[in-house]
PDBQT receptor file of N, H, CA, C and O in Angstrom, charges set to zero:
ATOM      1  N   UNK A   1      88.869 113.842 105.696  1.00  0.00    +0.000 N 
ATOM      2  CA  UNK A   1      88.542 112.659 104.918  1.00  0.00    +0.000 C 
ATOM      3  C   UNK A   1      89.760 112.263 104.089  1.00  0.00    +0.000 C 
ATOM      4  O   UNK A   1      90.476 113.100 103.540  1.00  0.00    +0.000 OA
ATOM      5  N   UNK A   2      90.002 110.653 104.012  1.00  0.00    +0.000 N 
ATOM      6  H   UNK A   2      89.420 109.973 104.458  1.00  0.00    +0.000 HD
ATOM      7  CA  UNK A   2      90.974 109.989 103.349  1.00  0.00    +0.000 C 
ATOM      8  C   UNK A   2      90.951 109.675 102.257  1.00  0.00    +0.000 C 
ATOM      9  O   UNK A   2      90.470 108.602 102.620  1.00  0.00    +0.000 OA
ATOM     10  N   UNK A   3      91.013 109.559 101.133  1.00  0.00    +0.000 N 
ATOM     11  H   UNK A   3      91.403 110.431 100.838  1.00  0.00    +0.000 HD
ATOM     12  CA  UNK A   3      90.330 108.608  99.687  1.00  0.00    +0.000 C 
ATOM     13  C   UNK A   3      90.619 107.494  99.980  1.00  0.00    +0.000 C 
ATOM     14  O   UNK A   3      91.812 107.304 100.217  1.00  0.00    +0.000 OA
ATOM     15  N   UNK A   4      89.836 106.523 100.065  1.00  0.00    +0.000 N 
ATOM     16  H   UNK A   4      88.867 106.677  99.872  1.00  0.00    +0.000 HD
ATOM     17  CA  UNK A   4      90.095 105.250  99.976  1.00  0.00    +0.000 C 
ATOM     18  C   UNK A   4      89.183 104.643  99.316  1.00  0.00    +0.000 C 
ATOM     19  O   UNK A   4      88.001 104.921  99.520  1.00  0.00    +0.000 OA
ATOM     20  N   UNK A   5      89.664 103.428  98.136  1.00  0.00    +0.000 N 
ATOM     21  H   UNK A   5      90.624 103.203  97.971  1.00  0.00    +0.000 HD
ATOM     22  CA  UNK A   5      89.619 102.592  96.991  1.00  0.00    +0.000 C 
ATOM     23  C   UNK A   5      88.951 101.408  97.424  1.00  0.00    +0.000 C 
ATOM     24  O   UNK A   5      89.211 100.810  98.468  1.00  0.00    +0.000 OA
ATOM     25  N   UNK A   6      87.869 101.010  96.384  1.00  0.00    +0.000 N 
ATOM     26  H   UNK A   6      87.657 101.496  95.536  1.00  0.00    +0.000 HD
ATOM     27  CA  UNK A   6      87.219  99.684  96.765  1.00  0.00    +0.000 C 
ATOM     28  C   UNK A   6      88.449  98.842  96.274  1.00  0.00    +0.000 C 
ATOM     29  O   UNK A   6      89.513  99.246  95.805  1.00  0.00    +0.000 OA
ATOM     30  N   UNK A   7      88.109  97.841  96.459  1.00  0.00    +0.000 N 
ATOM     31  H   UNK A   7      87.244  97.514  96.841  1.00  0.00    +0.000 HD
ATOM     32  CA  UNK A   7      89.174  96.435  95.963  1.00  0.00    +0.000 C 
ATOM     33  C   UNK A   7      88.999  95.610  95.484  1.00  0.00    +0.000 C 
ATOM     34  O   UNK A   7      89.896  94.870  95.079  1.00  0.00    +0.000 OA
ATOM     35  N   UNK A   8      87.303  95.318  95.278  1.00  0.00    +0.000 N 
ATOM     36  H   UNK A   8      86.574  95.918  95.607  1.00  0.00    +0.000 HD
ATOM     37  CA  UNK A   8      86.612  94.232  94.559  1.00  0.00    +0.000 C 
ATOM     38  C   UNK A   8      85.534  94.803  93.868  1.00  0.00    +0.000 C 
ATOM     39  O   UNK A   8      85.058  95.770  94.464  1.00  0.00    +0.000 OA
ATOM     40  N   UNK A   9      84.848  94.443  92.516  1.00  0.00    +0.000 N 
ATOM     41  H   UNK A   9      85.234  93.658  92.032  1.00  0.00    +0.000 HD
ATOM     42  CA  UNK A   9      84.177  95.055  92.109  1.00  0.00    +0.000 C 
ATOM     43  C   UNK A   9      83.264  94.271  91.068  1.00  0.00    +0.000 C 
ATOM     44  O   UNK A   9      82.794  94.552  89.965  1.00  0.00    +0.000 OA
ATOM     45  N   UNK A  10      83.216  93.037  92.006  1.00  0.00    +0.000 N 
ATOM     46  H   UNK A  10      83.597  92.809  92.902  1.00  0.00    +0.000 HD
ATOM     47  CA  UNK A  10      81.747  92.031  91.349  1.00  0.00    +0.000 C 
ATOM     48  C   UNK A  10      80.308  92.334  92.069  1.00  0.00    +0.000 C 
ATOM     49  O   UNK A  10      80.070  92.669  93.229  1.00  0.00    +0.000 OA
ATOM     50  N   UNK A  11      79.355  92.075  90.863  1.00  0.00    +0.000 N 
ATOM     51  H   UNK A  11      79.548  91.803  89.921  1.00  0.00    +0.000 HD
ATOM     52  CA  UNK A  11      78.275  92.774  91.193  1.00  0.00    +0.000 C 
ATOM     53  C   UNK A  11      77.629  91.455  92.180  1.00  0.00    +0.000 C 
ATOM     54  O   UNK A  11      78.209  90.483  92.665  1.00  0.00    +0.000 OA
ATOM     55  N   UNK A  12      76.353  91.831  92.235  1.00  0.00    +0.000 N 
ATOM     56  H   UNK A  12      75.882  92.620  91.841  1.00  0.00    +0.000 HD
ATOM     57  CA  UNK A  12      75.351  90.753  93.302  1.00  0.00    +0.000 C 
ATOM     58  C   UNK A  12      74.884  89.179  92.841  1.00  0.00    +0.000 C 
ATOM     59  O   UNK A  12      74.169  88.443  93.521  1.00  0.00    +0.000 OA
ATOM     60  N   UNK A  13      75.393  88.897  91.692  1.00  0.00    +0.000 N 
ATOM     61  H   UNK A  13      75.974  89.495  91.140  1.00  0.00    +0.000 HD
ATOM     62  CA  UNK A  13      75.732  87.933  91.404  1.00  0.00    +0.000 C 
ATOM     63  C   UNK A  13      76.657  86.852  91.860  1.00  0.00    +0.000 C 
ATOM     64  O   UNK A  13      76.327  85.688  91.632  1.00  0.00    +0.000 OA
ATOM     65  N   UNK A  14      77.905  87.137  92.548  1.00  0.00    +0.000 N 
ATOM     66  H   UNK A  14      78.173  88.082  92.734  1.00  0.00    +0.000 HD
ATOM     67  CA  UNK A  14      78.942  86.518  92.029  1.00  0.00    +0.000 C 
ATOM     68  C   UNK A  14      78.914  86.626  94.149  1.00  0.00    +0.000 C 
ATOM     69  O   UNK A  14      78.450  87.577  94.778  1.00  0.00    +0.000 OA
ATOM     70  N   UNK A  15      79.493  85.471  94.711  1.00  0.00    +0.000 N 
ATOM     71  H   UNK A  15      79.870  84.698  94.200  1.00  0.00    +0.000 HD
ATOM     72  CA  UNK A  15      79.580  85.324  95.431  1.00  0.00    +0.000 C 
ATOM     73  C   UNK A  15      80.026  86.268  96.933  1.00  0.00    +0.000 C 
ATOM     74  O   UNK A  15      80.665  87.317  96.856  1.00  0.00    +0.000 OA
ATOM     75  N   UNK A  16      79.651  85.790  97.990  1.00  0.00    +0.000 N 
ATOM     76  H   UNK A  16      79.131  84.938  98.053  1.00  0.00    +0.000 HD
ATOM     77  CA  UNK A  16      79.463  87.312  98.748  1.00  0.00    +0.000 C 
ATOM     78  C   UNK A  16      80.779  87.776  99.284  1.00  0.00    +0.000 C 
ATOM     79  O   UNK A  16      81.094  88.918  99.618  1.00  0.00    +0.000 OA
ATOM     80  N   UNK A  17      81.459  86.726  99.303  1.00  0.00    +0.000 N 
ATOM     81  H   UNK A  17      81.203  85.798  99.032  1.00  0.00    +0.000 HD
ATOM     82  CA  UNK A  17      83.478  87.306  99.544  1.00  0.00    +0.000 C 
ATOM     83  C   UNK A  17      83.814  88.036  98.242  1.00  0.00    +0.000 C 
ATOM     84  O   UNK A  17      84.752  88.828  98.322  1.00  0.00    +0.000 OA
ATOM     85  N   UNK A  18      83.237  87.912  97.114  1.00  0.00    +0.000 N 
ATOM     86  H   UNK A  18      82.475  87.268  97.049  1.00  0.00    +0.000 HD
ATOM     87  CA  UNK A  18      83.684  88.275  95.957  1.00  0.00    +0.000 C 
ATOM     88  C   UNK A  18      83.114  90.097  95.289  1.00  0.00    +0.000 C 
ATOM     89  O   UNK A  18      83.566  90.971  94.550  1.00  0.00    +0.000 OA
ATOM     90  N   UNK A  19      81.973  89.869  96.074  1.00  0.00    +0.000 N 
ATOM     91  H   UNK A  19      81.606  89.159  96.675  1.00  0.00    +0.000 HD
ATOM     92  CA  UNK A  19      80.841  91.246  96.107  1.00  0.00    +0.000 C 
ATOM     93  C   UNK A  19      81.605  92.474  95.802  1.00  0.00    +0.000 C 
ATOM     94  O   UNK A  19      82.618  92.331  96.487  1.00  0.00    +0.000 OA
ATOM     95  N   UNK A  20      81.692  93.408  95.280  1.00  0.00    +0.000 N 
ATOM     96  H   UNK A  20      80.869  93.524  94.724  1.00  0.00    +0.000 HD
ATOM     97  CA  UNK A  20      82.248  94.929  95.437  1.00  0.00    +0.000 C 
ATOM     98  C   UNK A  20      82.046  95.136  96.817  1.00  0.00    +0.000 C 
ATOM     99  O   UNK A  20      81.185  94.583  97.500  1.00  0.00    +0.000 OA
ATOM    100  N   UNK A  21      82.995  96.072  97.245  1.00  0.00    +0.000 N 
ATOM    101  H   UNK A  21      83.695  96.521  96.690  1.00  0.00    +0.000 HD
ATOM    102  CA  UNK A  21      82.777  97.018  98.816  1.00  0.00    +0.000 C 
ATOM    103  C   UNK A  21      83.057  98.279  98.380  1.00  0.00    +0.000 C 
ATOM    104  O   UNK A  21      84.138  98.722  98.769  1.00  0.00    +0.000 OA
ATOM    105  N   UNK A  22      82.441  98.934  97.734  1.00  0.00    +0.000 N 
ATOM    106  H   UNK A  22      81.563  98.574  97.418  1.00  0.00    +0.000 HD
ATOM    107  CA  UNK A  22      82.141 100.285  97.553  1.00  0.00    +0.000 C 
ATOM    108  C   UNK A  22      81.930 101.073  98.941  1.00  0.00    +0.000 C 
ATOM    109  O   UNK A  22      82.655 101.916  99.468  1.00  0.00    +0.000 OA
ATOM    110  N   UNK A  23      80.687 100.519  99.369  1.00  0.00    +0.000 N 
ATOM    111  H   UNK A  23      80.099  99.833  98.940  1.00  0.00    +0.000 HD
ATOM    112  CA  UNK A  23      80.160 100.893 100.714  1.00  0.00    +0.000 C 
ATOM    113  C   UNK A  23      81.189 101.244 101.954  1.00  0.00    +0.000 C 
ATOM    114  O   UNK A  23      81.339 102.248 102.650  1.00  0.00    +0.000 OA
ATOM    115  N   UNK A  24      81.811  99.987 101.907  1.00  0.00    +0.000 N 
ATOM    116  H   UNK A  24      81.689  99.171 101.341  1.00  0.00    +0.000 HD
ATOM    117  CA  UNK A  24      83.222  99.992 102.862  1.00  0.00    +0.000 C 
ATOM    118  C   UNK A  24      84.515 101.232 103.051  1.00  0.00    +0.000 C 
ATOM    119  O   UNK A  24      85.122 101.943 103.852  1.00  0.00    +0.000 OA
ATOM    120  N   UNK A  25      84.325 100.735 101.285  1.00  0.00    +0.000 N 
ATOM    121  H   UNK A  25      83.832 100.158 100.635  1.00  0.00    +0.000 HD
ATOM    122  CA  UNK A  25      85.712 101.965 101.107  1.00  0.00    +0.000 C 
ATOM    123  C   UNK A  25      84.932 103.080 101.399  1.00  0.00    +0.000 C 
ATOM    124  O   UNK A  25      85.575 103.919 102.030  1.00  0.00    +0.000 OA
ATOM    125  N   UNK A  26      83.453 103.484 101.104  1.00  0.00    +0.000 N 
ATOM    126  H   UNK A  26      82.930 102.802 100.591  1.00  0.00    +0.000 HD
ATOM    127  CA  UNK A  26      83.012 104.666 101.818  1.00  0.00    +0.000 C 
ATOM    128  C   UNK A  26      83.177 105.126 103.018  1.00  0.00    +0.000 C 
ATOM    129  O   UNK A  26      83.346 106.262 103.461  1.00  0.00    +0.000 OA
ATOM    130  N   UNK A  27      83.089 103.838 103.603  1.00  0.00    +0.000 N 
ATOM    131  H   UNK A  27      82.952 102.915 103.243  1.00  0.00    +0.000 HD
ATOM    132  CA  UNK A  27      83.098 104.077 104.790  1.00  0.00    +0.000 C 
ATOM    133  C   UNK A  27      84.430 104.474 105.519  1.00  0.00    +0.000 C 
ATOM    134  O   UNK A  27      84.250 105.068 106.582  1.00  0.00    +0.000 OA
ATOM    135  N   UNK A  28      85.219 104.343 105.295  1.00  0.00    +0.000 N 
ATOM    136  H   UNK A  28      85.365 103.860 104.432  1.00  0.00    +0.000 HD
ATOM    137  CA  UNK A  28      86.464 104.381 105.628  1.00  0.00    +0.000 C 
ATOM    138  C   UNK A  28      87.142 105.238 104.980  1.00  0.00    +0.000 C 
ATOM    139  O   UNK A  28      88.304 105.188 105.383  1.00  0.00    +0.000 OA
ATOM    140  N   UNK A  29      87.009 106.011 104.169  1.00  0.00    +0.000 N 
ATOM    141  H   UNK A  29      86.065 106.052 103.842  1.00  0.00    +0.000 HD
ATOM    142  CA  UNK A  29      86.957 107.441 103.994  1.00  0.00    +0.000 C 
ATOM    143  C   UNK A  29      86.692 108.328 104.748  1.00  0.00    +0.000 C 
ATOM    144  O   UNK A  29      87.460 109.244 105.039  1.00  0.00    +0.000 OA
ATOM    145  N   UNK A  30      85.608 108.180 105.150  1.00  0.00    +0.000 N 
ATOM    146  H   UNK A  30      84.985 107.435 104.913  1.00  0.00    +0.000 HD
ATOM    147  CA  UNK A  30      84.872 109.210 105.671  1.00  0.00    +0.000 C 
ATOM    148  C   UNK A  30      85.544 108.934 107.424  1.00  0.00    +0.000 C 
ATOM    149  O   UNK A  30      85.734 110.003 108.003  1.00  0.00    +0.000 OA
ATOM    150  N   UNK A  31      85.790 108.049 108.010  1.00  0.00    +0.000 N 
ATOM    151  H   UNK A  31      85.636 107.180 107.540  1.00  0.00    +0.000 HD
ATOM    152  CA  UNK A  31      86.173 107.600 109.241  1.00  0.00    +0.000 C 
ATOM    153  C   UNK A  31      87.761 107.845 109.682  1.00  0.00    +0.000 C 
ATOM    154  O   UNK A  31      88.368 107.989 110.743  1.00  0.00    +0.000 OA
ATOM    155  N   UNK A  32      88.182 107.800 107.841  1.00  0.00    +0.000 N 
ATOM    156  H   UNK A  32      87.689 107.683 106.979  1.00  0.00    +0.000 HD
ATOM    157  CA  UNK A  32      89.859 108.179 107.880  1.00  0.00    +0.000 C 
ATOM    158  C   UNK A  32      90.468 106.658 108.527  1.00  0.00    +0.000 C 
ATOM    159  O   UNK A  32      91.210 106.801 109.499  1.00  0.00    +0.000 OA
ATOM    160  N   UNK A  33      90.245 105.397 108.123  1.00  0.00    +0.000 N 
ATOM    161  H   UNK A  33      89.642 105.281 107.333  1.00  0.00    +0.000 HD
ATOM    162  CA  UNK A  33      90.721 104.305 108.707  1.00  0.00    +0.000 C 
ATOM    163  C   UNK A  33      91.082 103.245 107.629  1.00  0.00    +0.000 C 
ATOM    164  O   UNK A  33      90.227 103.326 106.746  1.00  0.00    +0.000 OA
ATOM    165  N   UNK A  34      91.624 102.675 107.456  1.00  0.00    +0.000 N 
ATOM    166  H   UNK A  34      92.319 102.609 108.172  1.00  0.00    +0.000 HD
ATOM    167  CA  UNK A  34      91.807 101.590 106.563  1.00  0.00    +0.000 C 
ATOM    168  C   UNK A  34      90.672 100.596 106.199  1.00  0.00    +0.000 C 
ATOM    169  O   UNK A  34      90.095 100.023 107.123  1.00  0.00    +0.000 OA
ATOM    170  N   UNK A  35      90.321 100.359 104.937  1.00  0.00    +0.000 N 
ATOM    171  H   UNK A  35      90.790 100.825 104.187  1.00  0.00    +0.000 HD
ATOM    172  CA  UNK A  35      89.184  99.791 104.406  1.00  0.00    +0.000 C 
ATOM    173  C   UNK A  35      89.438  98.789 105.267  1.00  0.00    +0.000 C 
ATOM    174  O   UNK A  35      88.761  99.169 106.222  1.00  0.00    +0.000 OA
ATOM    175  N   UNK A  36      90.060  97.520 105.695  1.00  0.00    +0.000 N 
ATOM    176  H   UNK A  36      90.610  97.211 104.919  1.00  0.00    +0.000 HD
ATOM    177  CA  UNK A  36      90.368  96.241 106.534  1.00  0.00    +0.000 C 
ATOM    178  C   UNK A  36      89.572  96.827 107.802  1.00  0.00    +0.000 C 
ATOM    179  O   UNK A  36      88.828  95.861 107.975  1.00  0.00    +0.000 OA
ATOM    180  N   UNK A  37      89.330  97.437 108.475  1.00  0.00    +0.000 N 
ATOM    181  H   UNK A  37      89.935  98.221 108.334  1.00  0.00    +0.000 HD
ATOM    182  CA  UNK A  37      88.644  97.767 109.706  1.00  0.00    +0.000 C 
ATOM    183  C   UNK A  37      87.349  98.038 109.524  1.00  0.00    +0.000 C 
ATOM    184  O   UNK A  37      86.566  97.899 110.464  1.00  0.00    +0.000 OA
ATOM    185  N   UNK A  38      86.759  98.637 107.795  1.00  0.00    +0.000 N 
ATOM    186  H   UNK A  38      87.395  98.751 107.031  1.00  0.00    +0.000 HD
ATOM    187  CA  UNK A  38      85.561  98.157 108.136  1.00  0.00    +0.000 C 
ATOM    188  C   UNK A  38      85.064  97.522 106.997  1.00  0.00    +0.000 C 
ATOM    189  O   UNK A  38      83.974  97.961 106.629  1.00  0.00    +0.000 OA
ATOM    190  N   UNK A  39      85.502  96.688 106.382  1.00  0.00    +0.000 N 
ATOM    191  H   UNK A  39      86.387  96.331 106.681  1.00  0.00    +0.000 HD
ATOM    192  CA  UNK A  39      85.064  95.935 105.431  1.00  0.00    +0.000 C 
ATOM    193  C   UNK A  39      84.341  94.798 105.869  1.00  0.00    +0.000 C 
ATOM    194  O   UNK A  39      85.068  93.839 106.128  1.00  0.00    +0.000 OA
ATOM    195  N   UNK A  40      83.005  94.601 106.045  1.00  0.00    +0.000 N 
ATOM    196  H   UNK A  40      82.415  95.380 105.835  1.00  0.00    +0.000 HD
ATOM    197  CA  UNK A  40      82.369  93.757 106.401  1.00  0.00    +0.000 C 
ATOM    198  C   UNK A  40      81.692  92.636 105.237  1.00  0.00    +0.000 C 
ATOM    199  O   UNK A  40      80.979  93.154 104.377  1.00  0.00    +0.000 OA
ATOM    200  N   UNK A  41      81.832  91.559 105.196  1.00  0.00    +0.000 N 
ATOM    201  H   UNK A  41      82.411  91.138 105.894  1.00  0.00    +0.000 HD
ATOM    202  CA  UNK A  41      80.666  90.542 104.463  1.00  0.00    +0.000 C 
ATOM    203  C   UNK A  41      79.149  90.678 104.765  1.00  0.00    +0.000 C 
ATOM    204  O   UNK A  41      78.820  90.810 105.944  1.00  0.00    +0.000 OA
ATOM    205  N   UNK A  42      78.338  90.660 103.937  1.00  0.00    +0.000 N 
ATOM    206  H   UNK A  42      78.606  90.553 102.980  1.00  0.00    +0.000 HD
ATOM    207  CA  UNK A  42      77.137  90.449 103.829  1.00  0.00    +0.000 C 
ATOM    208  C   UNK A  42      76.510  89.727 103.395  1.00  0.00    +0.000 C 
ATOM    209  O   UNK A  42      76.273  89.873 102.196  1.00  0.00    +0.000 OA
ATOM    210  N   UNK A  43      75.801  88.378 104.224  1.00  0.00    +0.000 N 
ATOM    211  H   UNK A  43      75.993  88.259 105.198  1.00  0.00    +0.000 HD
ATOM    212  CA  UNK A  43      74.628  87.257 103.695  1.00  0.00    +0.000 C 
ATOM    213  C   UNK A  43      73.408  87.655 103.449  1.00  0.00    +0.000 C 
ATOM    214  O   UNK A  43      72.966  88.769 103.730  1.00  0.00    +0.000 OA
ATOM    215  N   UNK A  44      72.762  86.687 102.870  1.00  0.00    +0.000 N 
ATOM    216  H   UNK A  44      73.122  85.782 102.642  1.00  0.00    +0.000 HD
ATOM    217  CA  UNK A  44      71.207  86.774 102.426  1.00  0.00    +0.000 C 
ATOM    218  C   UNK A  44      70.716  87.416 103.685  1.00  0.00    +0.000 C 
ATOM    219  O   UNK A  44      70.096  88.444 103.417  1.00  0.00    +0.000 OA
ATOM    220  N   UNK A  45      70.771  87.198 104.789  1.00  0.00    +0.000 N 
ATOM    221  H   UNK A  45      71.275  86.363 105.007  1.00  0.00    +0.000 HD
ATOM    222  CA  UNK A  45      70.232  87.360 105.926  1.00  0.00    +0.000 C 
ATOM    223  C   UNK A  45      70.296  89.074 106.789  1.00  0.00    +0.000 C 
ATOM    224  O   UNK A  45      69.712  89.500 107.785  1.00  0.00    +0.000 OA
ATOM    225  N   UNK A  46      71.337  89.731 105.797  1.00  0.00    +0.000 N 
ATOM    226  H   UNK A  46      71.812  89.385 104.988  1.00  0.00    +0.000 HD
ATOM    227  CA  UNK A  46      71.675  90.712 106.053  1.00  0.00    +0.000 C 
ATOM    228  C   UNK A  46      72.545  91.035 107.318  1.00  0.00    +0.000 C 
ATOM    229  O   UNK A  46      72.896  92.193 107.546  1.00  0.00    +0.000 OA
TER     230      UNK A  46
């Protein structure tokens, strides 16, 4: 496993490009890959 850093860190308020990716940078930790590969957007729609 890599440490890797969220980059944004607005809550569910504030628009969805703008959102924290906590999740992401989790993810990409754990995958050992650069947050950009899996940093995904998320709509209302899920």
């Amino acid at each position: 496993m890599i440490p890797v850093f969220q980059t944004r860190f607005a809550g569910p308020d504030a628009p969805v490009d703008k959102q924290g990716n906590c999740f992401a940078a989790c993810l990409a930790s754990i995958l050992e890959c650069s947050l950009e590969t899996v940093d995904v957007l998320f709509d209302e729609s899920g």
